[in-house]
N, C-alpha and C positions, 0 to 999 in steps of 0.2 A: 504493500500500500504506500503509496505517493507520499513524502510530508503535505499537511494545508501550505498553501500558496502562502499564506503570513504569520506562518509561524517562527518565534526568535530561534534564532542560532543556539548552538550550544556553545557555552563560554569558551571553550578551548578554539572557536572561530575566529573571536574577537581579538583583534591587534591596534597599537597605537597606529596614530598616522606616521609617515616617515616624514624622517627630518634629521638637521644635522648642515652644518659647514659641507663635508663631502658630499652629500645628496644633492644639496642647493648648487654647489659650485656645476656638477655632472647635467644636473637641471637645465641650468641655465646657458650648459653650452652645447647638450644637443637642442635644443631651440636656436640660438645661434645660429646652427649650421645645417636647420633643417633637417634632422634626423630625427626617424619614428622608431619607436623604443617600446618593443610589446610589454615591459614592462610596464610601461603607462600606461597605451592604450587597454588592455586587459587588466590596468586596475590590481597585480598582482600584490599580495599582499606582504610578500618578501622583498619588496623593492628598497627599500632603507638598507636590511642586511647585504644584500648584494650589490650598490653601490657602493657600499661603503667600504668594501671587501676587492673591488674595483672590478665589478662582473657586472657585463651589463648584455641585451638580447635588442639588435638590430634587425628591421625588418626590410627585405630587399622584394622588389616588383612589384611595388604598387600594395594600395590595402587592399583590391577588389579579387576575391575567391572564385574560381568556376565551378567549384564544388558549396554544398549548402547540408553540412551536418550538422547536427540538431542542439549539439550543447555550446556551437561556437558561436560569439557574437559579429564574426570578420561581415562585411558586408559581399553577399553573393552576385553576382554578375556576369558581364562577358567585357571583359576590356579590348576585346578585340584586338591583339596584338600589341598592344600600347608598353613600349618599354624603350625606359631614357638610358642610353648608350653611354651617358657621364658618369651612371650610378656605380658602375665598380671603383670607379680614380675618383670619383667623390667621397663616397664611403671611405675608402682605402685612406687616402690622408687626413678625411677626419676624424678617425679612429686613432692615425697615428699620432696624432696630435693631445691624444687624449691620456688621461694616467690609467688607464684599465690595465687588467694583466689576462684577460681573460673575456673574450667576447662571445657570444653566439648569434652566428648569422641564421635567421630565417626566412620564410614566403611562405607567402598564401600561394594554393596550389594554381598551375599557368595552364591547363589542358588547352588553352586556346595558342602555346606555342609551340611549334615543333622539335623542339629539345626537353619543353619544359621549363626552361630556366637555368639548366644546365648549366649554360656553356657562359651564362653570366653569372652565374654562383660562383661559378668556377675563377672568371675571371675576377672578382673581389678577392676571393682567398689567395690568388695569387699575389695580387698587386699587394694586398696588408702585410704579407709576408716580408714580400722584397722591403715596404718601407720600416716594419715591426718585426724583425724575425724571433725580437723575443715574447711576446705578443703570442698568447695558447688561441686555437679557433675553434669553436664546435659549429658546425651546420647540421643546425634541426631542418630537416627537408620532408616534400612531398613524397607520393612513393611513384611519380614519375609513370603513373598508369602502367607500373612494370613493366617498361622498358629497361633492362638491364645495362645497355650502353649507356643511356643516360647516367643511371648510378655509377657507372666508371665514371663517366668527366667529373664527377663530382668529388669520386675519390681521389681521381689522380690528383686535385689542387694537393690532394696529401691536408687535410683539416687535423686536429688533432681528435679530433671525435667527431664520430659521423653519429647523427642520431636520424629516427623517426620514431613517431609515435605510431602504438598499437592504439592507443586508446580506450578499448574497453574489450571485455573478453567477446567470446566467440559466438556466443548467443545473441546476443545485444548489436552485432557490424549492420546490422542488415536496417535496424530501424535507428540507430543512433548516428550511426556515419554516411555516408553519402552513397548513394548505389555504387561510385563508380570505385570505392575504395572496398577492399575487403580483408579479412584475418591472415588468410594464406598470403595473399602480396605484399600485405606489409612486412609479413617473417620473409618472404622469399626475396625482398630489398635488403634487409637486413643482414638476410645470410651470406648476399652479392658481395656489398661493401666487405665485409669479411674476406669470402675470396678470394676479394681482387688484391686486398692490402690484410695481410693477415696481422699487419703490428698494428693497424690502425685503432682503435677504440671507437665500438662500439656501444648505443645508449639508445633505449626505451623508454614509454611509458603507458602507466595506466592509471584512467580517474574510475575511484569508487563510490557507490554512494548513489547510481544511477542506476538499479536493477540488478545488479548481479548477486552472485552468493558468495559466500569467500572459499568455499570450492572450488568455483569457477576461477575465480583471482590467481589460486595456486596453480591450477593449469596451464592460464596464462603464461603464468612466472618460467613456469617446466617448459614452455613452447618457445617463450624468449630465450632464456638461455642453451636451450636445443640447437637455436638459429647462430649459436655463437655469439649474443649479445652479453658485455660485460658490464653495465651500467646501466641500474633501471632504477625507477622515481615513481611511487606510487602517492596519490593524493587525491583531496574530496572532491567531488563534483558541486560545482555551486552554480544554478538555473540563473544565466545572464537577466531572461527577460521574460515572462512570462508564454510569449514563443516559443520560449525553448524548452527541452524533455523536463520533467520533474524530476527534482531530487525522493528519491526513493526510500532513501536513510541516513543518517548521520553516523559514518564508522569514527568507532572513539579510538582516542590514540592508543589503548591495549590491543584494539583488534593491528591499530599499524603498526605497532610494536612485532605483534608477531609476524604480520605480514616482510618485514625485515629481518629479522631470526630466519623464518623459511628460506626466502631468498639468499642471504648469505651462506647457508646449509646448500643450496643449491650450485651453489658457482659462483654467483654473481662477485665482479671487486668490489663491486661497493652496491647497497642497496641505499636510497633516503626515503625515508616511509613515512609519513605524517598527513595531520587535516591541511596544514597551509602548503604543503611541497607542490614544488609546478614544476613541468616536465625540465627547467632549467635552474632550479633552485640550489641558491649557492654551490652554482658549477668550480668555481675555482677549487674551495674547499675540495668537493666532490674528486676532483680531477688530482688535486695534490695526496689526497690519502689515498686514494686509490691508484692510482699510478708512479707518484712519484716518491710518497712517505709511506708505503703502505705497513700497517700498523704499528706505527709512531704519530701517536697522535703531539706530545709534542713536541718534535722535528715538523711536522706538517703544517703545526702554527707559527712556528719560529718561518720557514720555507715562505708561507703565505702572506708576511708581513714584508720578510724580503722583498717577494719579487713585487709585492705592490710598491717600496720603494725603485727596486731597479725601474718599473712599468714608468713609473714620474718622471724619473731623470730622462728615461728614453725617450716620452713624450713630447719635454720639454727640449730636448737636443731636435727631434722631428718637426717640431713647429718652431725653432729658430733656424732649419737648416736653409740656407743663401739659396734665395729661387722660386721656394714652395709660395704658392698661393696658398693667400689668409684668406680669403673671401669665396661665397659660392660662385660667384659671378664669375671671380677670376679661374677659381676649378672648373665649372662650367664650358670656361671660352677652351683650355687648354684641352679638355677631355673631349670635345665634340673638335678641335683639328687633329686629333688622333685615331678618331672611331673610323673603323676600317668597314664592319659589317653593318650595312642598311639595316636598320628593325623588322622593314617588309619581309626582311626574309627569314625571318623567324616566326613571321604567322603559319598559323596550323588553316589550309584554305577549308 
């Protein structure tokens, strides 16, 4: 049975607002420079922790989805091949210009391109790299309608974690996500990237709290990690808008408790299980215990204070470096005398 439509949360929902010197400064200069921050627009509730940590989740190709699943509030549509050729060398320097240590690039899914987006994901991870190469990437991605090439160009930028989300178990694909996505091709993108790059890291997730059983959840967990997935993030489902599916239950933080016991029993490097966790919640953290500290927790915090200072200095050397354009206008003029590929030929006719 559904929760009622207005019923109070349970305490353990409830977070201060964010704020803070770092929040505000991060704030204020992707507005500057024109960058969309799903942090924000999705209202995440971790967004203090994760700036502050210097992790932040940029969105690349526009806000408009060609897919319309049920718990997401992205706005649905057809952009009709509409994609600005500046956006990798835009992104790319102002990212570097920034003190993160740790980014995730994302998109709303592009069925209306013939790559998908590919081949400009691809080219942003590249270009941050070359100008950030200390600078960690994840790309949360579509599942590219299961084209497996596409999942190549996206590995080969070499990310330091490829994710996509399952989203919900295997019962629940058909009426919660979009026809054109389903349980098998999300594991079978999952298991590509793997393939292709066997060092690369891997990362899932799933929202509960929308129908399922916690049966079902462990299944999930066993099918992720079957696909060779090393990093999964389990967290509540909370109903954008009354559009969207109902929330079905409130899982309290013992059931997520175990739900992280299991998964770590399973394989997984790192499980984060909680009511507030979002499929990118404090990535850095996530990424230095699990990868780089793993079970030293504090070497991992010592590690993550580091590199958030190395990340400053780097920033601050990248946005003083002789040349770079400070302005979008002046990114803008540079990157469209360099764009080599038309956009028309990236529509899907």
């Amino acid at each position: 049975m559904a929760e009622p439509r207005f019923s109070p949360k349970p305490a353990w929902l409830k977070v201060r607002a964010p704020g803070g010197e770092s929040y505000t400064t991060l704030k204020d200069t992707f507005r500057k420079l024109d960058l969309h921050t799903v942090c924000e627009e999705a209202r995440c509730p971790n967004v203090g922790e994760c700036w502050r940590e210097g992790t932040a989740t940029v969105m690349l190709l526009g806000d408009t989805c060609t897919r319309g699943c049920r718990f997401c509030a992205v706005t649905t549509g057809n952009p009709r091949g509409a994609v600005d050729g500046r956006e990798p060398e835009h992104v790319a320097r102002a990212i570097a210009g920034m003190g993160l240590q740790y980014v995730v690039m994302t998109m709303v899914d592009r069925d209306d391109l013939l790559d998908g987006g590919a081949s400009h994901v691809s080219r942003t991870v590249t270009r941050l790299k070359e100008l950030r190469p200390d600078i960690l990437i994840e790309t949360l991605l579509g599942d590219f309608g299961g084209h497996m090439d596409y999942v190549d160009v996206t590995v080969d930028a070499k990310p330091d974690v490829w994710a996509h989300n399952i989203e919900v178990v295997e019962r629940l694909q058909r009426t919660i996500r979009d026809v054109r996505c389903s349980y098998e091709q999300s594991l079978s993108v999952l298991r590509r990237a793997k393939e292709r790059d066997g060092s690369i890291i891997t990362k899932s997730s799933i929202m509960v709290g929308i129908g399922e059983t916690d049966d079902e959840v462990l299944v999930t967990l066993r099918d992720l990690r079957a696909a060779g997935v090393d990093l999964v993030t389990l967290g509540q489902y909370l109903r954008p808008s009354p559009k969207h599916a109902d929330v079905a239950r409130y899982v309290t933080p013992e059931t997520f408790d175990m739900y992280r016991v299991l998964a770590e029993q399973m394989g997984f490097r790192f499980a984060a299980s909680g009511p507030l966790v979002r499929s990118s919640y404090k990535a850095a953290e996530v990424f230095v215990k699990s990868v780089l500290r793993p079970g030293d927790a504090e070497g991992a915090a010592k590690l993550l204070e580091q590199r958030l200072q190395e990340a400053q200095r780097a920033a601050a050397e990248s946005a003083g470096t002789s040349g770079s354009p400070t302005t979008t206008s002046e990114l803008a003029a540079r990157a469209a005398a360099s764009m080599l590929i038309p956009a028309k030929s990236l529509v899907r006719g």
